[in-house]
BALUM-399072 format. One record per atom (N, C-alpha, C): x, y, z. Coordinates in steps of 0.2 Angstrom, whole numbers, plus 5000, padded with zeros to 4 digits. Atoms other than C-alpha are relative to their C-alpha. Layout:
// residues N
XYZ...
END
This chain:
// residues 458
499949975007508849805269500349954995499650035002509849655263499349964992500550045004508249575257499750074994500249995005507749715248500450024993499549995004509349755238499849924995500150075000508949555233499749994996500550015005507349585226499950064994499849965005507649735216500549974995499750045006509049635207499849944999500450055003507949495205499650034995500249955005506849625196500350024992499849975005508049695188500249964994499950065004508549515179499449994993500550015001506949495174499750044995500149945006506549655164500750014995499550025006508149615154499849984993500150025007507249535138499750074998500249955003506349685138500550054998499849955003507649795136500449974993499850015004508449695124499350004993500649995004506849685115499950064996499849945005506949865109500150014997499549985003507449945097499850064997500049935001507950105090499650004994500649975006506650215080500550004995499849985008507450225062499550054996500349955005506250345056499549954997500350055004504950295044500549964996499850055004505450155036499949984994500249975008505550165017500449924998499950035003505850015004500150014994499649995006506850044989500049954996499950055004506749884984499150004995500649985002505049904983499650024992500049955007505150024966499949974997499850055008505849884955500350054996499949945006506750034947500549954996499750045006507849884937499449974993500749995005505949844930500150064994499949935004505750034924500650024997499349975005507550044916499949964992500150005008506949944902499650014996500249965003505750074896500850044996499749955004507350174894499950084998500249945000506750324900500550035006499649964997508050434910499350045006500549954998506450554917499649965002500450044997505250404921500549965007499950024996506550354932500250035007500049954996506950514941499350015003500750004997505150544943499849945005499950054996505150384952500250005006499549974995506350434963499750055003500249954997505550604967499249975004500750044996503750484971500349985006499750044996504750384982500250045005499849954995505350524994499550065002500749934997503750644992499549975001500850005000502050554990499749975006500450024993501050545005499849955000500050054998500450385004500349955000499550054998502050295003500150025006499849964993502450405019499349965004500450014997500650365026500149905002500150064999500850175024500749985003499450014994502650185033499750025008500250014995501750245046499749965004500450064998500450125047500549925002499850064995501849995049500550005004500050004994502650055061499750025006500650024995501150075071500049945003500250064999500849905070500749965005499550024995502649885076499950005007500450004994502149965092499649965004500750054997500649855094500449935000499850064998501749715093500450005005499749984996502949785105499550005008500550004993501349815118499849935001500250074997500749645117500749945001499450054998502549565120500250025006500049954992502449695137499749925003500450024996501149555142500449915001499650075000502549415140500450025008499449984995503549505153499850025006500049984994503649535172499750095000500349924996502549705179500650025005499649964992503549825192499550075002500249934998502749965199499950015008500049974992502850085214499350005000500749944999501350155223499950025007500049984994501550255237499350015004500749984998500150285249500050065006500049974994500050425263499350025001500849984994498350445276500050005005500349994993497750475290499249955001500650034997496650365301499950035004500349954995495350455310499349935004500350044996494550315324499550025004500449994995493050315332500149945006500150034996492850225350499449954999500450055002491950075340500249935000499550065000493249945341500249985006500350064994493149805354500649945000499750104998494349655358499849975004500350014994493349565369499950065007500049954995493549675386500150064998499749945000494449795380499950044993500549945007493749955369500650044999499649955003494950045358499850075002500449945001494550245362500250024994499949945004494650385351500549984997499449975003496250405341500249994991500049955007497050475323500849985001499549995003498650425315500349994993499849995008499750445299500349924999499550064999500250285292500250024990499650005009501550275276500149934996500150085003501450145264500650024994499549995006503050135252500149944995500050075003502649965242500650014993499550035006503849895226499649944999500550055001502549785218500349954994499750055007503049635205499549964998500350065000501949515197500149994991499950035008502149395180499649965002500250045001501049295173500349954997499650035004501749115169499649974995500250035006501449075152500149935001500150074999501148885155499949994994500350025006500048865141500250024994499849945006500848995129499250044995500849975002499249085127500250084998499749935001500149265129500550004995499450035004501549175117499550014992500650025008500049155101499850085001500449934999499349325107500650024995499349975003501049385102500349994990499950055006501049275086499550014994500549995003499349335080500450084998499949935003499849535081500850014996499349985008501549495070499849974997500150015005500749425058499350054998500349895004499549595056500550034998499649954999501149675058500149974993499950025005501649555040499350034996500449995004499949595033500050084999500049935001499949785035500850024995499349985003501949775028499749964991500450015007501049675012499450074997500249955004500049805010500150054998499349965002501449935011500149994992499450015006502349844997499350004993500649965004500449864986500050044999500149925001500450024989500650024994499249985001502150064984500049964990499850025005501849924968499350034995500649985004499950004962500350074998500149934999500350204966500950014994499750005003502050174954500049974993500150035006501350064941499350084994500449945001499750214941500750074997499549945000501250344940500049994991499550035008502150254924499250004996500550005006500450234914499850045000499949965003500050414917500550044998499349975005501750474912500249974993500049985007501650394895499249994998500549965002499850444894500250074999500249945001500350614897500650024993499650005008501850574881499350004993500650035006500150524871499850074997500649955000499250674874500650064996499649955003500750784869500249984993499950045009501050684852499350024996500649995002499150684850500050094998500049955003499050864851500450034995499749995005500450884840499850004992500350025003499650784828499550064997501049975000497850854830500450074994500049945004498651034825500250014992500049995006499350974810499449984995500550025003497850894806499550084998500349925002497051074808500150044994499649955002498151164798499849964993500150025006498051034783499050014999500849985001495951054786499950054998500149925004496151234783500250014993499949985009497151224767499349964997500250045003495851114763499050034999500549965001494351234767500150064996499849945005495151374759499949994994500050055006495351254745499349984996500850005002493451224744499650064998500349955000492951384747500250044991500049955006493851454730499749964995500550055007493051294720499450025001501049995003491351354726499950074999499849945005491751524721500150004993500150025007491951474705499549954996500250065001490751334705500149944998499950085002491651174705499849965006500150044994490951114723499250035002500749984995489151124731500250015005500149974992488751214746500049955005500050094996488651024754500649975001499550035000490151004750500550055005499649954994490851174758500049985006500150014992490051144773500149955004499950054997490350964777500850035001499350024994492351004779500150065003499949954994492051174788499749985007500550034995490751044799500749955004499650055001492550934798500650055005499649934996493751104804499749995008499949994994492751114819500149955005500050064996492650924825500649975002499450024997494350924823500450075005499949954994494551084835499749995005500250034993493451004848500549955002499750055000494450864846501050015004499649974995496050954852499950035005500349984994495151044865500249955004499950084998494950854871500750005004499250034999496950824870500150065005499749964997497250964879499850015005500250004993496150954894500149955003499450064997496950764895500650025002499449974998498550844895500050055008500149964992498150964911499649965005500350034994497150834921500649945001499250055000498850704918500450045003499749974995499750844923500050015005500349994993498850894938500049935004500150054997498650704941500949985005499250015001500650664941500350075007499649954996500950834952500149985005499950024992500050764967500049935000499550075000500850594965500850035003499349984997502450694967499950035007500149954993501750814981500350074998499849945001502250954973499350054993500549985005500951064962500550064999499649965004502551194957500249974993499750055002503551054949499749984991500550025008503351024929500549945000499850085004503350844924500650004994499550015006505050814915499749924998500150065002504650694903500349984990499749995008505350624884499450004996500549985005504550644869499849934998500150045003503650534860500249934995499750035003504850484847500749965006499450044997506250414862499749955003500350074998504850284868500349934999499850065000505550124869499449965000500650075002504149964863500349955006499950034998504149854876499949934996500050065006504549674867500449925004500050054996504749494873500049985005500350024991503849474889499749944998500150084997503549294893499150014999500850005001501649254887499849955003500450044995501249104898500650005007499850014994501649094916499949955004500050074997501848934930499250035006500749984996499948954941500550035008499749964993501248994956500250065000500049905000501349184950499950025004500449984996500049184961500550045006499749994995501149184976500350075000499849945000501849344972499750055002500549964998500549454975499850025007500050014994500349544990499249995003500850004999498449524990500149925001499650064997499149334992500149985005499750014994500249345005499750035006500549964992498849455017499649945001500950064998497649305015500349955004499550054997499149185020500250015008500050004991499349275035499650035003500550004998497849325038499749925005500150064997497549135041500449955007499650024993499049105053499850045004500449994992498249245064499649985000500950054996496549165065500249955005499950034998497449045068500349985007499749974991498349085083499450035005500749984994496749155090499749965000500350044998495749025090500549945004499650054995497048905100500350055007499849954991497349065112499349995004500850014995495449045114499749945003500050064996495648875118500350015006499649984994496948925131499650035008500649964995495549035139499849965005500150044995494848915148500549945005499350044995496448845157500150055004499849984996497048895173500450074999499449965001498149055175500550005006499749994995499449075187500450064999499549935002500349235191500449985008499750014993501849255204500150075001500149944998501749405213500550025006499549994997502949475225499950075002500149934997502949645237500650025006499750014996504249725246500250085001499949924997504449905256499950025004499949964992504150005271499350035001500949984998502550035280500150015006500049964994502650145295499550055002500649974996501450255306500450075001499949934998502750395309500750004995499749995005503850465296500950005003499450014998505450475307500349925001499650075001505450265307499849984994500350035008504850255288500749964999499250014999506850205285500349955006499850044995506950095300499849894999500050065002507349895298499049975002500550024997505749865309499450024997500549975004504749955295500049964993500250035008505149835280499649955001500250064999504149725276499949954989499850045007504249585260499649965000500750045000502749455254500049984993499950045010502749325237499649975001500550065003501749195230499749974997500050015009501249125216498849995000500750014999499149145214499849994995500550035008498149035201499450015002500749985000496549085196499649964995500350065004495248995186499350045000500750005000493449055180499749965000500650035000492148945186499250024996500750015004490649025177500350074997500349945004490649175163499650034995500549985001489149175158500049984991499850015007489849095141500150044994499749955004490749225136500549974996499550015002492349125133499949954995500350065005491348965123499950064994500349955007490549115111500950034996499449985003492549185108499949954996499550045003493049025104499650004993500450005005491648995091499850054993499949955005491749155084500650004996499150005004493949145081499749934994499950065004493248965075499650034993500149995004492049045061500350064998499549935003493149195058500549954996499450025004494449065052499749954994500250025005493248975041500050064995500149945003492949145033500350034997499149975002494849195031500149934994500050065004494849005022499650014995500349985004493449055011500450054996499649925004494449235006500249964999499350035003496049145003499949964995500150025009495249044988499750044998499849975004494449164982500550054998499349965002495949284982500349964995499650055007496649114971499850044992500549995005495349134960500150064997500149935002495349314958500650024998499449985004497249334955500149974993500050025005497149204944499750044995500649975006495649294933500650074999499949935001496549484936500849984995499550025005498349394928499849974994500050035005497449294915499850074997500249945003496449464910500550044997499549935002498049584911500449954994499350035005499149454899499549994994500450015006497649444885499950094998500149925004497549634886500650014997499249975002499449654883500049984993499750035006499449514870499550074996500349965003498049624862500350054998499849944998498649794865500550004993499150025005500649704855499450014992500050005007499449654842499650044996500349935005498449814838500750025001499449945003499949914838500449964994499750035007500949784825499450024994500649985003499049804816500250074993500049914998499150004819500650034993499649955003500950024812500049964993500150005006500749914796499650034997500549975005499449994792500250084999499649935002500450164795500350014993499850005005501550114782499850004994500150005008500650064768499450075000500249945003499650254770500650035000499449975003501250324769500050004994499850015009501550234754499650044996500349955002499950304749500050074998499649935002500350474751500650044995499650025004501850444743499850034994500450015009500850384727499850074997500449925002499950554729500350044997499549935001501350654729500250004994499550025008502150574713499550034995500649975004500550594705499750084999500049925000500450774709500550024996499550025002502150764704500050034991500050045009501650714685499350054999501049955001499750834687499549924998500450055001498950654688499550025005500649994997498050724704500350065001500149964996497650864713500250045005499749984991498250984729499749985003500650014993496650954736500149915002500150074998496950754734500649995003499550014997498750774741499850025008500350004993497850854756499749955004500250045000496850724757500449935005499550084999498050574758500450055006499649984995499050684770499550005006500349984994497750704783499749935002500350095000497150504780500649965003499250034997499150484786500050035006499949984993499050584800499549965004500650024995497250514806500549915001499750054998498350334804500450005006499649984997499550414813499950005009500550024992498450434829500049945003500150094996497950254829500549975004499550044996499650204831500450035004499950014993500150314844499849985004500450024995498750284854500149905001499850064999499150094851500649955002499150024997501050104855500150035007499950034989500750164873499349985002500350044996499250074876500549935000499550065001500549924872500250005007499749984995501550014886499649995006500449964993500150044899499749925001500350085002499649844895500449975003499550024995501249794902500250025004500249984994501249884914499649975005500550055000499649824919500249935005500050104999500149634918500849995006499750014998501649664927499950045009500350014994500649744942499549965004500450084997499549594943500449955002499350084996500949474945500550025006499849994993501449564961500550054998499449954999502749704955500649964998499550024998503949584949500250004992499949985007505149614933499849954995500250065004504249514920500549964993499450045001505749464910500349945002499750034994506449384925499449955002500550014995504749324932500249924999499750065000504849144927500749965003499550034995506649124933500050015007500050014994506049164949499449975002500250034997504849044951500149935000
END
């Protein structure tokens, strides 16, 4: 019995890194940092940051890609199994039923039938010589990196989507605001037509084009307002809630985003998680093709067996019934039909091909950052455009008023100039959060990172 107490705690030695290996589930695993809620506090929106918060704890596909990389953790977890020593029992109980076929020279076995018990404790480790199960290990953690990069995507696209339709759906509430005054001044303005062509100071051409003018501006909020309920509807199931009404600020407490950095160092790039997948996309290849090399080397395992085999159950337990057997067994293929030559060849052109992606991934971030910082500059410089141009129809209107003022003009031309203010007025909401949506944008291309800041961190 001595020996076997022996090899049990040599066993137990053995499967030690495994337990240290472990480790406790913590639940899906969530990343706060991830948000950049210091980013989003320089909108200066109280309700774009709580909505934030409520994404971050509700919407399924942050939940779905914490699962997805704790998946992968498992799978890194199962191929470091194959670092570690095997144990397993395997009992056997049968019965031998003999015929009188068996001969030792002279002497003929007859007939007979009995029970044999087999209570083996089997062990065997393969010795990583070459470190071939060592790269195995080494390829599936850097999956595990690449699935956690496209975690932190998810997390930097499905928040940047959020915030551009959260001040789309501010737009769409201003716009409709708008629109209805626009309506309202339309009407005084058909009503207004209508009693000059009753008296005849207006042709019928003239009636009709601004009652032709009334309805295009009531299709035109129809518009606003079915944006409005597809934004809503959009933003709900982002939250996961379709009770929940979008808190959000109005229109006039928008904050213009102002002095983001207009040129940037070419190692922006780095940031990017669509970057860092190609980067370790290339370290696994890479490990797989030097595993594949490995393939054709020797292996060695040591193997060890140690337990009790008996014929009748009352000496299964008797010293005379142990028995114990090691060894160390190397193996080697001689032919497989050039199956391991085709691996290697394939890991070898799979890592051309990862080489390939990874410039253009270069290329292509480059283009998606130079793109997004031409549309921002854009975007700054129609809205500057938009609101001078607001101003001086103000003033116009102004002009109107004064001139009404004095009987120099018209009510009808005071309507006029007021609906020529409001139509400016449009422009430049539509162009103060496309500004917003523009930066945004440019700072989801550059990987999620505060653009403020971004230069000091490279």
């Amino acid at each position: 019995m001595k020996r076997l107490y022996i090899f049990i705690l040599l066993i137990c030695l053995l499967l030690m890194p495994a337990v240290y290996a472990r480790e406790k589930d913590a639940g899906l695993q969530k990343h706060i940092e991830y948000m950049n809620l210091k980013w989003w506090e320089n909108f200066g929106d109280e309700n774009l940051i709580n909505n934030l918060l409520k994404l971050y704890e509700k919407n399924y596909d942050l939940k779905n890609m914490a699962l997805k990389v704790k998946e992968n953790e498992q799978v890194v977890k199962m191929q470091f199994a194959n670092e570690l020593p095997a144990l397993s029992l395997s009992a056997d109980l049968s019965r031998d039923l003999r015929g009188a076929r068996q001969q030792y020279g002279n002497m003929m076995i007859p007939n007979y039938s009995q029970y044999n018990y087999l209570l083996p404790l089997t062990a065997a480790y393969e010795v990583d010589i070459w470190g071939s199960n060592r790269l195995k290990t080494k390829s599936v953690k850097e999956q595990l990196d690449i699935v956690k990069q496209a975690e932190r995507a998810t997390y930097i696209a499905i928040t940047s989507d959020f915030a551009s339709d959260y001040f789309n759906l501010i737009k769409a509430d201003k716009l409709i605001e708008i629109q209805d005054k626009l309506i309202e001044t339309q009407k005084d303005i058909v009503s207004k037509t209508e009693d000059m062509y009753e008296i005849g100071l207006c042709s019928v051409n003239e009636l009709l084009s601004e009652q032709k003018m009334l309805t295009i501006m009531k299709e035109e909020r129809n518009n606003h307002l079915k944006t409005q309920e597809t934004l809503l509807n959009g933003l709900k199931v982002y939250l996961a809630d379709s009770n929940d009404n979008i808190a959000r600020n109005t229109y006039e407490k928008v904050i213009l985003i102002n002095g983001i950095p207009e040129q940037y160092s070419s190692d922006i790039v780095s940031n990017r998680p669509d970057y860092m997948q190609e980067e370790s996309n290339i370290r696994r290849i890479g490990f797989d093709v030097r595993a594949a090399r490995r393939e054709f080397l020797p292996k060695f395992v040591i193997y060890g067996q140690i337990g009790l085999n008996a014929y009748h159950l009352d000496n299964l337990f008797n010293a005379a019934s142990q028995f114990f057997n090691a060894g160390i067994l190397p193996s080697a293929d001689l032919f497989s039909g050039g199956r391991k030559l085709a691996l290697l060849r394939y890991r070898k052109f799979e890592y051309e091909e990862a080489l390939n992606s990874y410039q253009k991934t270069i290329l292509q971030c480059i283009k998606e950052i130079n793109s997004s910082l031409a549309e921002y500059k854009t975007a700054s410089d129609n809205y500057e455009e938009a609101f001078n141009r607001l101003r001086m129809q103000e003033k116009l209107f102004s002009l109107v008023q004064d001139k009404y003022r004095i009987g120099a003009s018209s009510d009808l031309d005071v309507l006029y100039a007021k609906e020529a203010c409001l139509t400016v007025k449009k422009e430049e909401i539509s162009d103060k959060i496309n500004s917003l949506i523009a930066a945004i944008g440019l700072y989801k291309a550059v990987g999620g990172i505060d653009l403020y800041t971004i230069n000091k961190n490279l």
